[in-house]
Backbone as CSV, one residue per row, in Angstrom:
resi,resn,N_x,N_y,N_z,CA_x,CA_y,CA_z,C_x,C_y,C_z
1,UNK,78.563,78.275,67.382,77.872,79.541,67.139,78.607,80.345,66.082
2,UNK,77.613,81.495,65.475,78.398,81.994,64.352,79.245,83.019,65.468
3,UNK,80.968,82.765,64.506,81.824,84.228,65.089,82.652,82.996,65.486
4,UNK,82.817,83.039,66.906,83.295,82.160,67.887,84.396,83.065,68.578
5,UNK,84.523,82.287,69.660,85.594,82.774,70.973,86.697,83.764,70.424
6,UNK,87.118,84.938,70.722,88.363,85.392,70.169,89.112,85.621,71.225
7,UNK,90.219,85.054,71.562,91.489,84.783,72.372,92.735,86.115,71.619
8,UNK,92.778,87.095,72.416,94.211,88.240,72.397,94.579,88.615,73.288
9,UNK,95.778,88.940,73.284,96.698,89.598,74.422,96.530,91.279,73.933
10,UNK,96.386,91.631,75.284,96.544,93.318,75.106,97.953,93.335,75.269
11,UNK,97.959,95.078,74.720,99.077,95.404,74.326,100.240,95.286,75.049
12,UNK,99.912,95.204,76.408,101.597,94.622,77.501,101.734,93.908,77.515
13,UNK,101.335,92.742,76.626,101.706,90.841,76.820,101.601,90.376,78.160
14,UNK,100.937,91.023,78.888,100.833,90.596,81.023,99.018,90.272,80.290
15,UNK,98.007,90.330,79.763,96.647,90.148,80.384,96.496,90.038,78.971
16,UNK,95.352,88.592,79.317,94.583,87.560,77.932,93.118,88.721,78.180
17,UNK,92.881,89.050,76.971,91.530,89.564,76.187,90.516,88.137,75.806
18,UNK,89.892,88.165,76.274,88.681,86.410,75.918,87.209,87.377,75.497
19,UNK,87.205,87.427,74.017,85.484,88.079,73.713,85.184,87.166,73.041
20,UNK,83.674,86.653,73.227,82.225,86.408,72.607,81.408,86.788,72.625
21,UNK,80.854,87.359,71.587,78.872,88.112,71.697,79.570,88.757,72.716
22,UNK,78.146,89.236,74.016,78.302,90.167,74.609,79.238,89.407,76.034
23,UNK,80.002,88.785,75.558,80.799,88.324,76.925,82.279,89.034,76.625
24,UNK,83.209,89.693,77.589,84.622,90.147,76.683,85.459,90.416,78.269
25,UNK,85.895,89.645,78.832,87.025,89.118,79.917,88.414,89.961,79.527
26,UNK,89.348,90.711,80.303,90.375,90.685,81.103,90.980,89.831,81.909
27,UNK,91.824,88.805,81.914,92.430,88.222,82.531,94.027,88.600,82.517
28,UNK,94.321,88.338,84.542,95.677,88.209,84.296,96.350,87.565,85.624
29,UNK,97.218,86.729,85.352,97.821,85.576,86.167,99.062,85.847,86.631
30,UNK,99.429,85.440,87.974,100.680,85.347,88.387,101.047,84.020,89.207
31,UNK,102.721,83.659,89.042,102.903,82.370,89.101,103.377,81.657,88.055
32,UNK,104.238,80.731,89.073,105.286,80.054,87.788,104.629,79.459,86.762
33,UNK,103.627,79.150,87.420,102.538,78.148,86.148,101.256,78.988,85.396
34,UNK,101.694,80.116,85.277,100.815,81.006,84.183,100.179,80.767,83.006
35,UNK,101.733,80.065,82.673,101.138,79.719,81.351,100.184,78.725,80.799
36,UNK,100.180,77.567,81.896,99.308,76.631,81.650,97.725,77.152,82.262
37,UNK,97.680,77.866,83.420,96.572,78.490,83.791,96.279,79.577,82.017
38,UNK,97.035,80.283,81.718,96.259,80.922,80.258,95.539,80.183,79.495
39,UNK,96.338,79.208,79.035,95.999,77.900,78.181,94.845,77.217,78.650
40,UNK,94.537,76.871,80.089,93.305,76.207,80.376,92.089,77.411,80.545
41,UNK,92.351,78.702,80.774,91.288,79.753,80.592,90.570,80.124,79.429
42,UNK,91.725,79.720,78.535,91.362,79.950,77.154,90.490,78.523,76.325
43,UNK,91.280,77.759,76.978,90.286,76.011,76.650,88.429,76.119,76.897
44,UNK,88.417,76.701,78.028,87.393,76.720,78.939,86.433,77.570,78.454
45,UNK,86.994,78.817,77.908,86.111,80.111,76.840,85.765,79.794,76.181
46,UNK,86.101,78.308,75.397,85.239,78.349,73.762,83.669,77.870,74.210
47,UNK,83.445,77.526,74.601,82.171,76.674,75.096,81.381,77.312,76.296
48,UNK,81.636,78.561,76.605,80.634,79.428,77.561,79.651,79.899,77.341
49,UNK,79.970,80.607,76.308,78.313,81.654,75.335,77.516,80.605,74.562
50,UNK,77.955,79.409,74.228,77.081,78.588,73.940,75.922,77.868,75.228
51,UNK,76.712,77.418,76.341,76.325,76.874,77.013,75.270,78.092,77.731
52,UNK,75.343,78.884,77.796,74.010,80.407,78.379,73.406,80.216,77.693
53,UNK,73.700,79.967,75.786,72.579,80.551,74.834,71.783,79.042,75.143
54,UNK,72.030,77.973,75.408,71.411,76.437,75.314,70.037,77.265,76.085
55,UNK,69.979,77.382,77.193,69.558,77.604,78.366,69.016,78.780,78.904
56,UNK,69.594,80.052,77.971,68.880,81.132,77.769,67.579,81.735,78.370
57,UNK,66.609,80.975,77.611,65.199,81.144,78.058,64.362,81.143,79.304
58,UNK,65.304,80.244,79.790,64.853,79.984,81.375,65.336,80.762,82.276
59,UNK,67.158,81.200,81.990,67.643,81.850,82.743,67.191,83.197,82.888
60,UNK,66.343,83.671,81.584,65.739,85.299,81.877,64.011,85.072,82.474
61,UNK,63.590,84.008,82.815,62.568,83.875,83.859,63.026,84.201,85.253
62,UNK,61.437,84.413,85.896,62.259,85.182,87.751,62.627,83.610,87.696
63,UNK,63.413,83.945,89.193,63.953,82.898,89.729,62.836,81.721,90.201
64,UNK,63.172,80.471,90.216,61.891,79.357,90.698,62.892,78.534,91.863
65,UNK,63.085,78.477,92.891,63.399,77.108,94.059,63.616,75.703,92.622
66,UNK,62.573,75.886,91.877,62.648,74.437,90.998,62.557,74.302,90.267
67,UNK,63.364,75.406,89.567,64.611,75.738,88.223,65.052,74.781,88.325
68,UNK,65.540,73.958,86.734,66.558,72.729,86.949,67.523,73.203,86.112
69,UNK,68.422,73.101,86.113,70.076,73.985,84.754,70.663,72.757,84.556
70,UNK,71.284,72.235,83.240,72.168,71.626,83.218,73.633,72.302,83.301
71,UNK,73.703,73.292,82.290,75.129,74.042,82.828,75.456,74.528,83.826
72,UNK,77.031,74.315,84.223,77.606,74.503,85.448,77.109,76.026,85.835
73,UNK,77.507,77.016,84.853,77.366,78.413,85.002,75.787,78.859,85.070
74,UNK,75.389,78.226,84.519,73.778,78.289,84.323,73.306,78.145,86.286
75,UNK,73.604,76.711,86.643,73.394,76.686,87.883,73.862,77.226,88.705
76,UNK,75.074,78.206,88.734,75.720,78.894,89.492,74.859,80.047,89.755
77,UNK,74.316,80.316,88.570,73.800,81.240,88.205,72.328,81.037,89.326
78,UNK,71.529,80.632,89.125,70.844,79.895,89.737,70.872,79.823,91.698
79,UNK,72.379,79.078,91.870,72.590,79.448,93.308,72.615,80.678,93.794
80,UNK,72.893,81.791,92.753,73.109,82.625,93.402,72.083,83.851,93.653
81,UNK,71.157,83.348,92.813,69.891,84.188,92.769,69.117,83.120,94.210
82,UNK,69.228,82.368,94.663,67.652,81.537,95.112,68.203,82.590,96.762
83,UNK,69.140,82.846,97.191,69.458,83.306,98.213,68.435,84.591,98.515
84,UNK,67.913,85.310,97.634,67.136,86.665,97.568,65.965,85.966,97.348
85,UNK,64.826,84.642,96.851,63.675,84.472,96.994,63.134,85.053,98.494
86,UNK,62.135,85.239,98.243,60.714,84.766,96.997,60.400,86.115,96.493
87,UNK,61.895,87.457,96.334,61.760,88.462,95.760,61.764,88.223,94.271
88,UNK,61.356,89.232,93.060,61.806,89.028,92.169,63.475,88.824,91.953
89,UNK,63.826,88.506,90.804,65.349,88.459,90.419,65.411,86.979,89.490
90,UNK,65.892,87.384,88.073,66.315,86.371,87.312,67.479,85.628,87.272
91,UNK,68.257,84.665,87.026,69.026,84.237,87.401,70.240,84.906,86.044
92,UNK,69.827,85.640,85.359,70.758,86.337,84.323,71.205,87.522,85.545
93,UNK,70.756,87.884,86.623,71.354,88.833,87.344,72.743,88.738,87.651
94,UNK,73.104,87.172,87.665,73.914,86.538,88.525,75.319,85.944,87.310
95,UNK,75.221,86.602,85.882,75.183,86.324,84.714,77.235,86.491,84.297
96,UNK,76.843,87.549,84.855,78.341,88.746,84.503,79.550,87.555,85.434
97,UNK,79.146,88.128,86.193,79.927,87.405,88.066,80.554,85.798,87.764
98,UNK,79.234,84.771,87.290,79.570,83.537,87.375,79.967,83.118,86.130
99,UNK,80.357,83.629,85.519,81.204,83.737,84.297,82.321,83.907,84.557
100,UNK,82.469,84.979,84.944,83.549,85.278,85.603,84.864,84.447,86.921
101,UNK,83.669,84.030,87.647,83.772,82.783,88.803,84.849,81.631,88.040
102,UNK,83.747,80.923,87.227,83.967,79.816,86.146,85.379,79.862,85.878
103,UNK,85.740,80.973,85.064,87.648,81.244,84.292,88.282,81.071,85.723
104,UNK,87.599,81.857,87.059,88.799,82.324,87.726,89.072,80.514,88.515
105,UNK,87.747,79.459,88.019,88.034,78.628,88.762,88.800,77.193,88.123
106,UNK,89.213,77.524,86.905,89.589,76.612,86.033,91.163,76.986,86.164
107,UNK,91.408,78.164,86.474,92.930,79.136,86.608,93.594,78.582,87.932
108,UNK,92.586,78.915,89.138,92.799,78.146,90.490,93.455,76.612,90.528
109,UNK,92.979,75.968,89.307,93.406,74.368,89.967,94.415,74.010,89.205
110,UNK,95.121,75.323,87.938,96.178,75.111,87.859,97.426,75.208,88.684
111,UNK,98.749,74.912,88.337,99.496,74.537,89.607,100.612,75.947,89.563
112,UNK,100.802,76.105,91.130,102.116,77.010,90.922,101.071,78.569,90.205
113,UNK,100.033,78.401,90.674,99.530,80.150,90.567,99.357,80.789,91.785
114,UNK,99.951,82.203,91.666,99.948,82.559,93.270,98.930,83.702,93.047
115,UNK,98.151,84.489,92.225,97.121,84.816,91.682,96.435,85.654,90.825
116,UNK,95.610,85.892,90.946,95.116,85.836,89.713,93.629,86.914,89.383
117,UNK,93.125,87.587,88.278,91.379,88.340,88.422,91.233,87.864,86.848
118,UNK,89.794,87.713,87.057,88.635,87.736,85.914,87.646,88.590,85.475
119,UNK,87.971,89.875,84.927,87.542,91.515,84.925,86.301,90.608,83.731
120,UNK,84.765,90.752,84.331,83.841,90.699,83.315,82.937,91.777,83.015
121,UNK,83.940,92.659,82.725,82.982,94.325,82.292,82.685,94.837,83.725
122,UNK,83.775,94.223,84.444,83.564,95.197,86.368,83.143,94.301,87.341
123,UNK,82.384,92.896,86.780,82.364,92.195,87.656,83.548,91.607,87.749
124,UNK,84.468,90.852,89.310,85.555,90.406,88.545,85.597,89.304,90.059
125,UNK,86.127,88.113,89.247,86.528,86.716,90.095,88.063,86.950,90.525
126,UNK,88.094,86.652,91.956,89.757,86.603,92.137,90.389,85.403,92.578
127,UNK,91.342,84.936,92.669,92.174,84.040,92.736,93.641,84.477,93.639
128,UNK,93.986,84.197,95.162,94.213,85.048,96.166,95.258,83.643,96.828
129,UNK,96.280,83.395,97.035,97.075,82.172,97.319,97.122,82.867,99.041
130,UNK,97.319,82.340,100.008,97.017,82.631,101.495,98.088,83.755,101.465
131,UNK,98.595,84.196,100.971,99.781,85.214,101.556,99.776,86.326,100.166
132,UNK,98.891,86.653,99.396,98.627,87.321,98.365,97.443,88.086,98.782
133,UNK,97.453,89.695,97.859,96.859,90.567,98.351,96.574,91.628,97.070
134,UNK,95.296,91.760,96.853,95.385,92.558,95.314,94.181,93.458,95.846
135,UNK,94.235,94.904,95.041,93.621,95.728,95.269,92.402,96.390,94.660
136,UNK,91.169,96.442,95.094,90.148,96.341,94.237,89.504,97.889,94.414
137,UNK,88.932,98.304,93.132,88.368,99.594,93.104,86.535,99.428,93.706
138,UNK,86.092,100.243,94.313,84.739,100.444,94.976,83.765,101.638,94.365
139,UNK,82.910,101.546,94.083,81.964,102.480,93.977,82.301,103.123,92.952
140,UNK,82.766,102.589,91.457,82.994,103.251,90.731,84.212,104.111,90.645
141,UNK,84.994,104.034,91.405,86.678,104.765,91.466,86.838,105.510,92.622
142,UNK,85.676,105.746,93.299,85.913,106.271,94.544,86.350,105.828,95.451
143,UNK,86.780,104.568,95.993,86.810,103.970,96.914,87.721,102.905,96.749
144,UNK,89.006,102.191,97.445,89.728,101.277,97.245,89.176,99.701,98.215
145,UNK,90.096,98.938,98.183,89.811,98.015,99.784,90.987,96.933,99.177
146,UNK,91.756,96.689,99.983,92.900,95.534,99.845,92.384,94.425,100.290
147,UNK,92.281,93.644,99.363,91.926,92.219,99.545,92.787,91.156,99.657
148,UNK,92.770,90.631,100.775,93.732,89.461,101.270,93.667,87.809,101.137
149,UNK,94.289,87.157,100.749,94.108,85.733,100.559,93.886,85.148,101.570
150,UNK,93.988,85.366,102.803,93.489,85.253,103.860,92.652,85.444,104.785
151,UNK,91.127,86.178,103.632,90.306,86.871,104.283,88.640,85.720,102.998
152,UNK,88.163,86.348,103.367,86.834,85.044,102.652,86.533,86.328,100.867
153,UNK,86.716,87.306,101.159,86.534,87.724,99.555,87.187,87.302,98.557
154,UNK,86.317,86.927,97.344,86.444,86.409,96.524,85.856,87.151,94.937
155,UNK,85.070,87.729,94.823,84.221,88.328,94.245,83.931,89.878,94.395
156,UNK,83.564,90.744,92.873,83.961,92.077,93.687,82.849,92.467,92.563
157,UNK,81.585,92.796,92.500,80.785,93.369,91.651,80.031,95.117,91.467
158,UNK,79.862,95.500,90.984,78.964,96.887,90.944,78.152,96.939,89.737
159,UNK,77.043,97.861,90.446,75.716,97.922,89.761,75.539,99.247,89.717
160,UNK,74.734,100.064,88.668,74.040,100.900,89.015,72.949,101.522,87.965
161,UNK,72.716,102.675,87.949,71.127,103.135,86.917,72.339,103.233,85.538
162,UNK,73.867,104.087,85.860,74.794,104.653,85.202,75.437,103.384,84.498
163,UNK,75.706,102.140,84.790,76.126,100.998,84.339,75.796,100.627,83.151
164,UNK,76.031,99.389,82.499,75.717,98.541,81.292,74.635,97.668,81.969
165,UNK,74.190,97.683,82.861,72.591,97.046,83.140,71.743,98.032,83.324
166,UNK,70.601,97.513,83.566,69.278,98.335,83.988,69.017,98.310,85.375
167,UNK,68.551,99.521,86.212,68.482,99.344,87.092,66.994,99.781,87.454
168,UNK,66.259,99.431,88.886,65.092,100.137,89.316,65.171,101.150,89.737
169,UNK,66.839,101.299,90.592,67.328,102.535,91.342,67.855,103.562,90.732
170,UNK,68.108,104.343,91.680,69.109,105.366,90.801,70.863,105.683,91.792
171,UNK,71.245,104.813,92.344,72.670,104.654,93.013,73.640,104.693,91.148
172,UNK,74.080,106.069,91.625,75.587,105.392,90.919,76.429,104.465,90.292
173,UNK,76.386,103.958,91.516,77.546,102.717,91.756,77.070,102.454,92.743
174,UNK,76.928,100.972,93.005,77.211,100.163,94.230,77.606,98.851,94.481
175,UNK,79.102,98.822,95.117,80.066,97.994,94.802,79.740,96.907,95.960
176,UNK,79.499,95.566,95.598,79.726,94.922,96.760,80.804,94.010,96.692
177,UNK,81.570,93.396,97.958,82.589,92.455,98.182,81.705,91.508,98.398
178,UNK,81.780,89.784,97.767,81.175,88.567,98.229,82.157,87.374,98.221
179,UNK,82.003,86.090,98.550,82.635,85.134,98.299,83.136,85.193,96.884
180,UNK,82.094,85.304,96.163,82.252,84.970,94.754,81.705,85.656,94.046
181,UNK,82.099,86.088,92.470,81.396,87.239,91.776,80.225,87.113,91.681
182,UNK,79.768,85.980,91.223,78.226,85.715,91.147,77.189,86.028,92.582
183,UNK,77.755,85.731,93.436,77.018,86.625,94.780,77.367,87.800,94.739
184,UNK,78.219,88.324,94.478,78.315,90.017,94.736,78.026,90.432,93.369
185,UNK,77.703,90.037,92.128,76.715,90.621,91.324,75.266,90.870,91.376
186,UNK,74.984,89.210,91.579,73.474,89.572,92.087,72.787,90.709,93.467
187,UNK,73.758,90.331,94.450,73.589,91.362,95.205,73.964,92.816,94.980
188,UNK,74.484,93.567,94.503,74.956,95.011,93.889,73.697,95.346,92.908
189,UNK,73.289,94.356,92.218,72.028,94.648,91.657,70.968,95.013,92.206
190,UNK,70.684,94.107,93.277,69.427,93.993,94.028,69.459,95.302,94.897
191,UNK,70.834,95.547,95.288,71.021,97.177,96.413,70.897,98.284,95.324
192,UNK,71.011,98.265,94.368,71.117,99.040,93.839,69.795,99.617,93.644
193,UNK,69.180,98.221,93.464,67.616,98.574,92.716,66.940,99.527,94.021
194,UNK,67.516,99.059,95.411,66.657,99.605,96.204,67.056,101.392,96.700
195,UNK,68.224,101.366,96.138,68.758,103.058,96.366,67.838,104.126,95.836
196,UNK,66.374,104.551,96.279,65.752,105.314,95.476,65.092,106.327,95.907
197,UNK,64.276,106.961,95.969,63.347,108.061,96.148,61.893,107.641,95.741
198,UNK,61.198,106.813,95.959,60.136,106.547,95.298,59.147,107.664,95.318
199,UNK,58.883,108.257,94.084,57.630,109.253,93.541,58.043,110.404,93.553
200,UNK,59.230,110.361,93.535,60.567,111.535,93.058,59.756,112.414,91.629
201,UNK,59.342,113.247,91.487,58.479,113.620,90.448,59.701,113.801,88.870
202,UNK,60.766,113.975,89.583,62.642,114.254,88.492,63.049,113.275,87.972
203,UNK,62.917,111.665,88.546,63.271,110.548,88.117,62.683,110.087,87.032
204,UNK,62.993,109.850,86.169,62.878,109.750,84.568,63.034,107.886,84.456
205,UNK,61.367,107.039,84.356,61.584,105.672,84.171,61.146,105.405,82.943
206,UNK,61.583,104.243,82.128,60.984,103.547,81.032,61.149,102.593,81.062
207,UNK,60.183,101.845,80.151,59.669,100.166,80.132,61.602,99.802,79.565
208,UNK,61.434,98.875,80.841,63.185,97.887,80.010,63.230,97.526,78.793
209,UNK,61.933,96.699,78.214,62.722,96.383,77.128,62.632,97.237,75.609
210,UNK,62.474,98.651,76.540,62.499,99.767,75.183,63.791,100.350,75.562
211,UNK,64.384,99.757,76.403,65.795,100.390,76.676,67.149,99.282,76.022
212,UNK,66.465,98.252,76.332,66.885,96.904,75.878,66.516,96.002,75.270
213,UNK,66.961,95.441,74.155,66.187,94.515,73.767,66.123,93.106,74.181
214,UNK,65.033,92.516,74.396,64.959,91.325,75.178,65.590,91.312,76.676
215,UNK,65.003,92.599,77.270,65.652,92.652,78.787,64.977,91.508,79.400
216,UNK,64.994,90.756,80.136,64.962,90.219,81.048,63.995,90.203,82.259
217,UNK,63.789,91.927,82.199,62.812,92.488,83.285,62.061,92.779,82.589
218,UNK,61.740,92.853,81.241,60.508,93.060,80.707,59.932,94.246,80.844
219,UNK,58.316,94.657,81.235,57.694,95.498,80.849,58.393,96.632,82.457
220,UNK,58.748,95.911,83.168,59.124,96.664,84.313,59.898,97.966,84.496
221,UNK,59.725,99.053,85.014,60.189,100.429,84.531,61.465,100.503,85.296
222,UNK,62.748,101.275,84.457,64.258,101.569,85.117,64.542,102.956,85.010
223,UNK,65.563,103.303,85.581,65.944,104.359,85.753,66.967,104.652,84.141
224,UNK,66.419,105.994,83.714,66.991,106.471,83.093,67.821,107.841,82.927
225,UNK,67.001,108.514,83.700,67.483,109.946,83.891,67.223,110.241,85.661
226,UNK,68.214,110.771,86.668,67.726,111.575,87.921,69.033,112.604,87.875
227,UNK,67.608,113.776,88.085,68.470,115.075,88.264,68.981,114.990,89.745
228,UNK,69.656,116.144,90.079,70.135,116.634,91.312,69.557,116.575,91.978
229,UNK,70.025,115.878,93.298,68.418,115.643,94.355,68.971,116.695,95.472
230,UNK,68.594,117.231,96.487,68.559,117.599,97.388,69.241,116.865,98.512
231,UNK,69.996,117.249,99.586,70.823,116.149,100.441,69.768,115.832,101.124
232,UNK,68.699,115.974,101.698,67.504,114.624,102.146,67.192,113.828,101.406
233,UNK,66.732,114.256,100.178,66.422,113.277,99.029,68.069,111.753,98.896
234,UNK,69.125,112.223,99.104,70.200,111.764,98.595,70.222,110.920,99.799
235,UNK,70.624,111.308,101.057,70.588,110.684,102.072,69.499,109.514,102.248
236,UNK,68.168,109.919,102.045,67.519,109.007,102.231,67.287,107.800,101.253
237,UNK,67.788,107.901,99.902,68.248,106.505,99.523,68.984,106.309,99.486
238,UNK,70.262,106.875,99.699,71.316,105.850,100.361,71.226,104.669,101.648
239,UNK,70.041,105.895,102.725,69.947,105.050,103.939,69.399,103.870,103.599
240,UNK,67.892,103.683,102.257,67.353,102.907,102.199,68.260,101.821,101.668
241,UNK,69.315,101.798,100.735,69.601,101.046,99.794,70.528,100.040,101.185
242,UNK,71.160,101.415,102.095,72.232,100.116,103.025,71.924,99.660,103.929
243,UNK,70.069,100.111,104.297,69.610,99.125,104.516,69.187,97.840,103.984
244,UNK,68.800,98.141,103.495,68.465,96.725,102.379,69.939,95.930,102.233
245,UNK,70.943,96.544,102.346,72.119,95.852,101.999,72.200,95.017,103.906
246,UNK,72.352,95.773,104.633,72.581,95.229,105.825,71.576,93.670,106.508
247,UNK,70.716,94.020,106.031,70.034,92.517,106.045,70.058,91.397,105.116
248,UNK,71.365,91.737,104.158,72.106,90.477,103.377,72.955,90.190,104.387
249,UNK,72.801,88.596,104.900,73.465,88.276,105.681,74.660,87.780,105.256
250,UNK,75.765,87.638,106.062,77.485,87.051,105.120,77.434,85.569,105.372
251,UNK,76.321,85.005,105.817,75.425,83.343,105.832,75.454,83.644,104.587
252,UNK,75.246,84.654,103.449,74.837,84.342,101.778,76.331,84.751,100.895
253,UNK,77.378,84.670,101.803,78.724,85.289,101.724,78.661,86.854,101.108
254,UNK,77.601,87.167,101.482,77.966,88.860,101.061,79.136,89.582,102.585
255,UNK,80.237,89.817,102.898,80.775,90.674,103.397,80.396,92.321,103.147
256,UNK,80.515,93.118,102.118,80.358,94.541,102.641,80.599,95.302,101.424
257,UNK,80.561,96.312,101.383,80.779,97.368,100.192,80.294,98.666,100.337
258,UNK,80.609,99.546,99.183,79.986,101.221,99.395,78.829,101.238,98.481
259,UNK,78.287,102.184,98.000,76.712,102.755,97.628,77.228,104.314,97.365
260,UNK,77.266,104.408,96.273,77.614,105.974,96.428,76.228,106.676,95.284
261,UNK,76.173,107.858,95.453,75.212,108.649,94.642,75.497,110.143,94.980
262,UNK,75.565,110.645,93.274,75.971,111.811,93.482,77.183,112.910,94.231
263,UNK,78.093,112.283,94.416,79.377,112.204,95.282,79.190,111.973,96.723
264,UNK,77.949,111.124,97.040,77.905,110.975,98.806,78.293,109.899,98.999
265,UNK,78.937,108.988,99.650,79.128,107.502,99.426,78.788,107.150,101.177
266,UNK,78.389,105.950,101.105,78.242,104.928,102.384,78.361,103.550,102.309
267,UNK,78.861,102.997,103.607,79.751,101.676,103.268,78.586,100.979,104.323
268,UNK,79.202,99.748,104.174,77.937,98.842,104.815,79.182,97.439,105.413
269,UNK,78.665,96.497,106.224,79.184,95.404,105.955,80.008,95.009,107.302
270,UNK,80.729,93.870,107.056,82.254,93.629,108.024,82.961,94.647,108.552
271,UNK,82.899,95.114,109.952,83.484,96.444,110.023,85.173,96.258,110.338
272,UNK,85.488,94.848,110.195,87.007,94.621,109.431,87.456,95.051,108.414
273,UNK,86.086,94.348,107.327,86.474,94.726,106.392,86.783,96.237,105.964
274,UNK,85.271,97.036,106.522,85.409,98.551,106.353,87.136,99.451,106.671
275,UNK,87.853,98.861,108.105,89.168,99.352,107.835,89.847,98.920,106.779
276,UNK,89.767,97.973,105.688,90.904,97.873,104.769,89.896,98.919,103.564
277,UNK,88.786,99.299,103.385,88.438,100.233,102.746,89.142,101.819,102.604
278,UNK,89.708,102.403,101.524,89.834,103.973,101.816,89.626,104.584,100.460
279,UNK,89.799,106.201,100.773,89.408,107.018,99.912,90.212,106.355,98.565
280,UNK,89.908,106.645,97.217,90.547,106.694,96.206,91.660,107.837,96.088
């Protein structure tokens, strides 16, 4: 492709910079064998944004049961959307996350890493050795949760109207914990979309792909502008959105996360998990 992969270290020499097109990774490793985990993260980057663009076309169709992908990420992509049929959702939902997944899983099978994250613009893959413990931000900065190598999170995504995606909703932020980024992207999306007020007369929608070009969702309307709602108004899509979150079962490895809007926040999920959650 024209351009190609650009491989830099930010300025503390601790975390690899990996940009292509609209892909641009944070990575950073711990462990005696770092260096060969950099080296194979960086091997692994040249050939990503090609392998989406192959495949592209299909991946911004809704999701189909009998989608076929040849790329790994493509199909990841793929697994991680079919869990939410026979709702809408494209498998580019799942886009950010399993990208992300991918680096953090090429880093994993190097040797002598005790661990490790794959920051993809907030979605981020972790890499957690059984006795390792790294700390992840929620809901947009409000919210912490210590994540343990000994616990099933893996994946740490957020969505919202305020984000670099489009949303249906109007949540803030809403952060979910999953196995893997690519499940807790697609899902943070999907809660997000449902955090709303429907026929809110203040909520300000337009066609996606006048917001975006070549969105994905097409003629379908997102949130662009919501004023100050009223605490019923606020409350009641929050309630809706964690509902909708609470009937993601952790059968689809979603564990739990917050939903915040307008400084109200609510958590959902593993109520284990919820104690390692706290204020920011």
């Amino acid at each position: 492709m024209k351009g190609g992969a650009q491989i830099t270290w930010l300025p503390d020499g601790k975390r690899m910079h990996l940009h292509h097109g609209p892909i641009d990774l944070i990575v950073e490793i711990w462990g005696a064998g770092q260096t060969v985990a950099y080296q194979r993260a960086a091997l692994r980057f040249q050939t990503v944004l090609q392998e989406l663009v192959d495949e592209l076309p299909k991946l911004r169709q809704a999701a189909d049961l009998q989608a076929c992908f040849h790329g790994g990420i493509a199909r990841a992509m793929q697994g991680a959307v079919e869990w939410h049929l026979p709702g809408f959702v494209t498998p580019m939902a799942a886009v950010a996350g399993a990208v992300a997944d991918e680096i953090a899983r090429v880093i994993a099978e190097a040797p002598n890493i005790d661990k490790a994250y794959v920051n993809n613009g907030g979605d981020v893959a972790l890499v957690l050795g059984p006795n390792e413990a790294m700390v992840a931000d929620l809901g947009g900065g409000i919210a912490r949760a210590t994540l343990h190598g000994s616990g099933c999170v893996r994946g740490v995504a957020t969505s919202g109207w305020r984000g670099r995606s489009l949303s249906f909703g109007i949540a803030d932020a809403v952060t979910v914990l999953a196995s893997s980024a690519a499940l807790a992207d697609v899902a943070a999306t999907l809660i997000a979309n449902e955090v709303d007020v429907p026929g809110h007369p203040g909520i300000v929608r337009a066609v996606a792909d006048s917001q975006q070009l070549d969105s994905d969702l097409g003629n379908r309307l997102v949130t662009v502008d919501v004023p100050r709602l009223s605490p019923p108004d606020m409350f009641a899509a929050l309630q809706r959105g964690k509902a909708f979150a609470l009937r993601l079962s952790s059968s689809a490895g979603i564990w739990g996360g917050v939903l915040a809007l307008q400084g109200q926040v609510v958590a959902f999920g593993d109520p284990s998990l919820g104690k390692a959650i706290a204020a920011a």
